[in-house]
N, C-alpha and C positions, 0 to 999 in steps of 0.2 A: 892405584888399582889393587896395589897385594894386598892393603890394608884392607880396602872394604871386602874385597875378595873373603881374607880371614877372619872378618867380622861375619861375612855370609854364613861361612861353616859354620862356625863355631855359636851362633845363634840357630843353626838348625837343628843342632846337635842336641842345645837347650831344651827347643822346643819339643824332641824326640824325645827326651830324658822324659820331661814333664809330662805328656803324650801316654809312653809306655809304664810308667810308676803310676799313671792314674788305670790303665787298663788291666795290667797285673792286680790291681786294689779292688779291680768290679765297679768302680764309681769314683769316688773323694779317698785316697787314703790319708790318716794322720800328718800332719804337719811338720813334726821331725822324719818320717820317711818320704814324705814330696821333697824335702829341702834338702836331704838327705841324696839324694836322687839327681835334681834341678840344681840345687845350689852350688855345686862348685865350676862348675859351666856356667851357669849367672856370673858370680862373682869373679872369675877371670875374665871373661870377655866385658862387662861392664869396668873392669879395672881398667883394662886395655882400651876403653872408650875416652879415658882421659888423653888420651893422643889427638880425640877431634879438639878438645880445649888449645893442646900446640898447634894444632895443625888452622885452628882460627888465629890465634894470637900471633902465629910467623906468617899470614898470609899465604897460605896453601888455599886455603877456603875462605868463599867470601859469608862466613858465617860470623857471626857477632859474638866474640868471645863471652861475653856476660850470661848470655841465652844459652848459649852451647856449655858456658859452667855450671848454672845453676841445673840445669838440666842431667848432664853428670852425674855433678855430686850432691845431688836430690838422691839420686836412684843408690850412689856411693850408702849412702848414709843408709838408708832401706837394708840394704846387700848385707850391713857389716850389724845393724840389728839385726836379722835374723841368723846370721853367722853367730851369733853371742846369745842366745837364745839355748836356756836350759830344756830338758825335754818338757818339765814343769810347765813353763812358760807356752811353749810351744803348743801346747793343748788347744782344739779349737781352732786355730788359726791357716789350718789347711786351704780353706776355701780363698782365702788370701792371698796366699802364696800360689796357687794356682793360677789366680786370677792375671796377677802381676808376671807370673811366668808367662803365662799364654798370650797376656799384652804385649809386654814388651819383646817375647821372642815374633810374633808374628809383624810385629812394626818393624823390629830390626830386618828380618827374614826379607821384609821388602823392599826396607829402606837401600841398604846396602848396595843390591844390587844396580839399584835404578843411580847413585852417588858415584859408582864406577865405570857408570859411562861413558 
């Protein structure tokens, strides 16, 4: 229950980030300042999502470890490209990262909840 509990916040938190750095901006801001913003609340609670990988593999959860990894560390892999992402690069890519913030923080924002019960 703490875990999803923490998972709650801390994807709400996300979503607020992403939320208010697009309102502050009047619309879409640039890419390095969404992720700038969003990103490091993404990529710690998505780190911290490798816990459902133990938490299938010990039988905590009757989830299926393979589905619950690839799932992870899909999103893993996403997190740590745009972590490594020059401003350069970053051009453009707003709409992206947005998109990806406001999926997965509204999936998680739900999901969580409803897991902790």
């Amino acid at each position: 229950v703490a875990y999803n509990l923490a998972q709650f916040v801390g994807w709400s938190m996300a979503l607020a980030a992403t939320v208010q750095c697009m309102a502050a901006a009047g619309g879409m801001p640039d890419g390095v300042e969404l992720w700038k913003a969003a990103g490091p609340g993404i990529s710690k609670w998505q780190w911290f999502a490798v816990m459902e990988v133990v938490h299938a593999a010990v039988g905590m959860v009757r989830s299926p470890v393979g589905t619950t990894g690839v799932q992870v560390f899909s999103r893993l892999v996403l997190v740590e490209v745009l972590n490594g992402l020059s401003v350069k690069q970053a051009e453009g890519i707003a709409p992206f990262i947005a998109a990806m913030s406001i999926a997965w923080s509204v999936t998680e924002v739900v999901r969580y909840p409803f897991y902790g019960r």
